[in-house]
C-alpha positions in Angstrom: -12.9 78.1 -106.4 -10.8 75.5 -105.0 -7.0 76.0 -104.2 -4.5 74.9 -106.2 -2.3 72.5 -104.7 1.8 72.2 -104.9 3.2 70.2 -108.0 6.2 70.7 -106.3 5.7 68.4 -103.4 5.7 65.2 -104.9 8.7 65.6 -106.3 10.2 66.9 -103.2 9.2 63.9 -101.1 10.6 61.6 -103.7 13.8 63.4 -104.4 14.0 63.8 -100.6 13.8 60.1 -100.4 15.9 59.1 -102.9 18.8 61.3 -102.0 18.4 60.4 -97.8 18.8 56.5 -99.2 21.6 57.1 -101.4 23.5 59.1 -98.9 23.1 56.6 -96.3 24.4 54.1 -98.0 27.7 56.6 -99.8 28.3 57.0 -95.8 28.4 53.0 -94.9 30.7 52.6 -97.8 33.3 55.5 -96.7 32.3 58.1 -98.9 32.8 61.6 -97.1 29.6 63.4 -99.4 27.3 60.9 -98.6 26.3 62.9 -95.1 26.2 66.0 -97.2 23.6 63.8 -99.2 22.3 62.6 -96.5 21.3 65.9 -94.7 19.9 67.6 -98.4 17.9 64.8 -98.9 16.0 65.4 -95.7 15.8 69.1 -95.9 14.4 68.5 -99.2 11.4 66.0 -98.0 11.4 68.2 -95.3 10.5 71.4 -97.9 7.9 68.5 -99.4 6.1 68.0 -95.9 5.7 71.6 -95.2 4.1 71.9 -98.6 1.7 69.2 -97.6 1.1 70.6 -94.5 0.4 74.3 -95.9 -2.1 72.6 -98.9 -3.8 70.8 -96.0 -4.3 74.5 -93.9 -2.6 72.6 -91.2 0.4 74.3 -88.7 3.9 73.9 -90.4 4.9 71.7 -87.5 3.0 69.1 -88.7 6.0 68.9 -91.4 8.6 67.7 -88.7 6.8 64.2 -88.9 8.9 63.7 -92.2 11.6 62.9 -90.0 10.2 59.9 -89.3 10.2 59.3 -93.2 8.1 56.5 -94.4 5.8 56.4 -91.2 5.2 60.4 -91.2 4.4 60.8 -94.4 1.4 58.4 -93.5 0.9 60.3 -90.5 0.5 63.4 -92.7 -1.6 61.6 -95.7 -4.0 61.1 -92.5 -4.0 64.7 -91.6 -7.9 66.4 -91.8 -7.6 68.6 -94.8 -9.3 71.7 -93.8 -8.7 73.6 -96.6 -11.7 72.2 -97.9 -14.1 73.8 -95.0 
């Protein structure tokens, strides 16, 4: 039987994304909540990568390369799921 995967991470990565732009941008034009956006956006794709990671069977450190948010999540898309084996 094969393992479910998270629904949940799509919606993390996007929401993640999102919120990371938006708060960048709050931040550029003064606003004092837009680091506070900026940082929960992050945790938030962050929470999405791990997901990814742990329905891949990969090590959770594999999730820090959603820092480098668009590039990682390519670099984790690439990732050997071994899940499978």
């Amino acid at each position: 039987m094969a393992k479910k995967k998270s629904e949940l991470r799509p919606v993390l990565l996007w929401i993640g994304a999102i919120i990371s732009v938006i708060g960048s941008v709050a931040g550029e034009l003064g606003y004092a909540s837009g680091s506070i956006a900026t940082v929960v956006g992050i945790v938030a794709a962050l929470i999405g990568c791990y997901l990814w990671t742990r329905d891949k069977n990969r090590a959770w450190d594999f999730a820090l390369l959603g820092l480098l948010a668009p590039i990682g999540y390519l670099g984790i898309m690439f990732l050997k799921d071994k899940s499978t084996q």
